[in-house]
N, C-alpha and C positions, 0 to 999 in steps of 0.2 A: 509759213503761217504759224503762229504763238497756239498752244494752248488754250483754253481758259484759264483766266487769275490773274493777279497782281506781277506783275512784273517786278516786284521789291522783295516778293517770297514764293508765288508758287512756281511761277514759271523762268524765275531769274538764271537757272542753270541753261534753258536752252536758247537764253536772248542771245548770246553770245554766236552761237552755233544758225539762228537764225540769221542774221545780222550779217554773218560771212557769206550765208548762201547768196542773201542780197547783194552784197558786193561783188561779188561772182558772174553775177548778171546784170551788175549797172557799174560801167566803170568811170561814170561821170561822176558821182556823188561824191562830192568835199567834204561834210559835213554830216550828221545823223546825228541829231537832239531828240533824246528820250526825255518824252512830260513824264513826271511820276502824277499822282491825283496832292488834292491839299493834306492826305491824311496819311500818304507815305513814307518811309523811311526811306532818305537815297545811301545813306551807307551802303548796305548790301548789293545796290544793283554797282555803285562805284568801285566797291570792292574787285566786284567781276572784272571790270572791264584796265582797272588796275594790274588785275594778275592776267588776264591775257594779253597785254601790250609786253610784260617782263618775258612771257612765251613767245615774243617776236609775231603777233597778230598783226593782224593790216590794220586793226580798231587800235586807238590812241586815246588813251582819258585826261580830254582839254579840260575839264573844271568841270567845277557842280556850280548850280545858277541858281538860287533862293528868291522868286518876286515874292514880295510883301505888300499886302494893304494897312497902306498909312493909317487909312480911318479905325481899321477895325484889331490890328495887330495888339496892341496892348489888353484887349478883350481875348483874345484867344491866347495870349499865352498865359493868360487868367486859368482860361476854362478850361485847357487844358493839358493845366499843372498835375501832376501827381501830387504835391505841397495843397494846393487848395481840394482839391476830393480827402484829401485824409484828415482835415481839418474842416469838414462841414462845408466845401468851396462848393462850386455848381462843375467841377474839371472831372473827366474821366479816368485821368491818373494816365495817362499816357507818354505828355509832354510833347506830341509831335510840332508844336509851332518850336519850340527851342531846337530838338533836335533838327527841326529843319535849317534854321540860321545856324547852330553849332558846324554843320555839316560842308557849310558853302567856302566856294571860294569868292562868289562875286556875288554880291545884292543889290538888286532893284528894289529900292523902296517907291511903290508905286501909288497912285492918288494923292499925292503931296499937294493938291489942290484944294481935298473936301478939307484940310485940316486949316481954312479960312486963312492963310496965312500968320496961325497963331504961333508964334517964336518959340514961346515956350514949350508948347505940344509938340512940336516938330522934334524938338530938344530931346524931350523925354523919351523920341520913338527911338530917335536917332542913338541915346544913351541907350537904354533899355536893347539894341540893337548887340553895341559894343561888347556891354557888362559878357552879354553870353558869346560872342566870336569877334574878338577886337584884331582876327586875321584879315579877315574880307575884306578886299575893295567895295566901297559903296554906291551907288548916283540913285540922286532920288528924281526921280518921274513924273508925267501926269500923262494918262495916257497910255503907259509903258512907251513912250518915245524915247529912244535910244538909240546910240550909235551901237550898230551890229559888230562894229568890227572890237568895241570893250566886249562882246558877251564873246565869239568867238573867236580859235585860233586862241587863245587866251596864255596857255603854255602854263597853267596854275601848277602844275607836277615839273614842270623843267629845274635843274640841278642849280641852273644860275640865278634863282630867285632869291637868294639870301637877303637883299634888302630888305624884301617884303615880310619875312621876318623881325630885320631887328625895327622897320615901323613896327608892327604889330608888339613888338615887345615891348616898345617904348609907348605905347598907347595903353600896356598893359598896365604899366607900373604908376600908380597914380602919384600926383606931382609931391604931396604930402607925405608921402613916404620917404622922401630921399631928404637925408639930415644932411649927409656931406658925401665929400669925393676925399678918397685915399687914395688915389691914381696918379701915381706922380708925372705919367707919361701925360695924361689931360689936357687938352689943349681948351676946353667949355669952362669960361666963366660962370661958376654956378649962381654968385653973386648976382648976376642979370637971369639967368635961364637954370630953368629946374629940369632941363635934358639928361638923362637917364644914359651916362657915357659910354655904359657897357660895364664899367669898373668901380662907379657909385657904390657905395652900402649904407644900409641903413646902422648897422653898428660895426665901428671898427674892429671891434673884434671878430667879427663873424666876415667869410669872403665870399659868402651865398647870398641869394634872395629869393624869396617864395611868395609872391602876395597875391591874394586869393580876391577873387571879384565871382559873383554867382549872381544870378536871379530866379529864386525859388530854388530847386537843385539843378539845374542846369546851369553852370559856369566856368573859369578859367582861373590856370593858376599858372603865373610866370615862373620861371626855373631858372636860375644866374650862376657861375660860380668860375671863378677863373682858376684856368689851366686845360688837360687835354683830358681825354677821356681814351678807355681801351674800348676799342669796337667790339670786341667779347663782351666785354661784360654792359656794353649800352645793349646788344642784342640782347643780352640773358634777362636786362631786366624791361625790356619791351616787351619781350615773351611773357613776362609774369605778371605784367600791365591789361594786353590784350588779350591773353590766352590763359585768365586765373583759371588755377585750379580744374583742369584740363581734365587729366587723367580720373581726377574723383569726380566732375560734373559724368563723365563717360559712363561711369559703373554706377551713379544715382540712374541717368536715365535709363541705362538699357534694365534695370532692375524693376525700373516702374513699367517699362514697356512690357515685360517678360508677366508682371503681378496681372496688369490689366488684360492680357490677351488669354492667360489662364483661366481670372476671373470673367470676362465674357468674349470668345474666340471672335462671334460673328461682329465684334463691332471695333471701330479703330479707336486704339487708345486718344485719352484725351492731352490737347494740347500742352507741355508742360511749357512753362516757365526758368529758360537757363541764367533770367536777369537779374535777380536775386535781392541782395538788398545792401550789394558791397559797391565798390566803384566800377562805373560806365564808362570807358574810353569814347570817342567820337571823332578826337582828329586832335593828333601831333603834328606841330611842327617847331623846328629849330636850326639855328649853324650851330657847326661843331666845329672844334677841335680836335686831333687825332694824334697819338704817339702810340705806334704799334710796339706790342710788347718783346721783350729782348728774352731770350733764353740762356741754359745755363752754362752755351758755350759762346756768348756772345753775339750771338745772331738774331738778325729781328726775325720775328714771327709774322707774316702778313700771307697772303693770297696773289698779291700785286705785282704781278713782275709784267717783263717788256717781251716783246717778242723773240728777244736770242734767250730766255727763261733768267733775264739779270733780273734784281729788286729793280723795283720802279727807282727812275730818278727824282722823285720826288718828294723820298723817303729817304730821310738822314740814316746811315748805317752806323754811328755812332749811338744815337740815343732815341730811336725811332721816329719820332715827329715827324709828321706829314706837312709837306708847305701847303697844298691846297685844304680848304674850308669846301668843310661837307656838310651835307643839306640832310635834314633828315623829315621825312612824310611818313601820315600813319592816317588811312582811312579805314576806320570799324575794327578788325581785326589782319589787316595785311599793313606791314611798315616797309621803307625803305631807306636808305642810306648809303648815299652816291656823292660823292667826290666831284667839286667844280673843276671845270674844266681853263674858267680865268679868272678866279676868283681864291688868290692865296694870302696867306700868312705872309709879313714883311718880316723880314728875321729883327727887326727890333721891335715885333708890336707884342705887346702883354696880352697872352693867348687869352678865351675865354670860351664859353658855352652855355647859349642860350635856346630856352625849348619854352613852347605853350604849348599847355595842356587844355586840351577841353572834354567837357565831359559831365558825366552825373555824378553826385553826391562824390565828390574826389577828396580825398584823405590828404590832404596838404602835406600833413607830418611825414607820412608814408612816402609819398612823392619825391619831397624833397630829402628823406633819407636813402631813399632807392638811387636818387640820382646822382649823391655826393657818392655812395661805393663805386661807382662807375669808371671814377679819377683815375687815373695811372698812379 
């Protein structure tokens, strides 16, 4: 038995530890779908169940599932915008309809009936959907009828999902941004199709892309730029993404804890606020590219070896480069970065690396400067 409270904060540490007891004692159950309420964060409860599956748990985190009402969604991500409360709107400043959609991997857009069959509203929900998680698998509903077998067993965290990225990338990148292709390798006549090759730039001098889509402050920024990246320094700067400012958030709060419990013992200090007014992460994802870095006697540097303790054969011992494409997930504050297991690099394809970001009020510049240091 839970607690009392919310499962998304107060009782989220011991869902986990519940949850096994019940496995424990039913060893029928395939499945265990946690409702959050409409007004919930799933980050944090995702979180958990993220970092106990890497602990080798019997619990597995198949996707987050966002239904949506057709009729009323465009209202509530009105009212409750932080953008509309600070500017005189009727929103609480919270944002929970966006972070709900930023958060998902699948959405049911549901009541696609009351909206009369009007094309254009449908349009607007459906856009307005995108802008903010252009990741998500979508089907829109009436009823919430659905095949159970898209909501479950879904495998949204599996390493060999890479396509479902560069869709998403290529959904990110709006068709008016792409001037030309400097890819000589290209096989997409751009002449007919404005397809977003992997290799496209908007200016030939530049071998990046960063284009930015938001609704109010919740939205997405695409990340492009060919070649491989060092897994130190993608780590280092994930860390600095999700974990800003760590150490000095640590010594603000235990400092306000320490003032308030001096200034009144018997009562529990007040809630603070760690969200500040910088950037929001909410959910990375991307393929990568990988070339492990070589040392200054020649030798690569990796973690990756085989069972007699050789490097992996996977890894060129020449100049590091990894054949297989790695996958990289990031929900709230826990990321990961796993290596496909059939999904490599063909020794003549023009490497690259693609990542969406989602998130609040997200600093583009910053972003896209943090992720070019990352290159080899």
């Amino acid at each position: 038995e839970l607690p009392n409270g919310c499962i998304c904060c107060t009782v989220k540490d011991s869902l986990v530890e519940t949850l096994e007891s019940l496995l424990a004692k039913r060893t029928d159950l395939d499945y265990i779908i946690i409702e959050c309420s409409g007004m919930a964060d799933p980050g944090p409860v995702a979180s958990v169940f993220w970092l106990d599956d890497a602990l080798e748990s019997r619990l597995r985190l198949d996707g987050v599932v966002t239904l949506i009402d057709a009729k009323n969604i465009l209202h509530q991500l009105q009212s409750t915008s932080s953008t509309s409360s600070k500017h005189g709107g009727d929103g609480d400043g919270g944002d929970e309809a966006a972070r709900q959609i930023a958060y998902a991997d699948r959405i049911i857009v549901n009541k696609i009936d009351l909206l009369n069959g009007d094309s254009s509203t449908i349009q607007s929900v459906i856009d307005k959907i995108k802008d903010i998680n252009p990741t998500a698998s979508m089907r829109q509903t009436t009823f919430s009828n659905i095949d159970i077998d898209w909501v479950l067993d879904a495998n949204c965290f599996d390493a060999e999902r890479a396509k479902d990225v560069d869709v998403a990338f290529q959904q990110s990148v709006p068709s008016k941004a792409i001037i030309g292709c400097f890819n000589p390798k290209c096989t997409i006549d751009h002449s007919a199709s404005l397809e977003f090759c992997g290799l496209c730039e908007t200016d030939s001098s530049s071998p990046s892309v960063a284009l930015h889509q938001h609704t109010n402050t919740v939205g997405t920024i695409a990340l492009f730029n060919a070649g491989s990246i060092d897994l130190h320094k993608l780590n280092s700067w994930l860390a600095s993404l999700l974990w800003p400012n760590q150490d000095e958030m640590d010594k603000v709060l235990r400092a306000r804890l320490e003032e308030s419990l001096r200034k009144e013992p018997e009562n529990p200090p007040p809630k603070v606020s760690t969200e500040g007014d910088g950037s929001i992460i909410y959910r990375v994802k991307g393929v990568i590219s990988v070339q492990h870095s070589i040392d200054s006697t020649g030798n690569v540097v990796s973690n990756d070896f085989d069972e007699d303790g050789r490097l992996s054969s996977f890894i060129n011992e020449r100049d590091g480069l990894d054949k297989r494409r790695y996958i990289l997930q990031a929900v709230h504050d826990l990321w990961d970065v796993t290596a496909s297991t059939n999904l490599f690099w063909d020794p003549n394809d023009t490497r690259y690396c693609k990542i969406i970001v989602i998130g609040k009020r997200l600093d583009e510049k910053a972003l896209q400067e943090g992720f070019i240091k990352c290159f080899s």
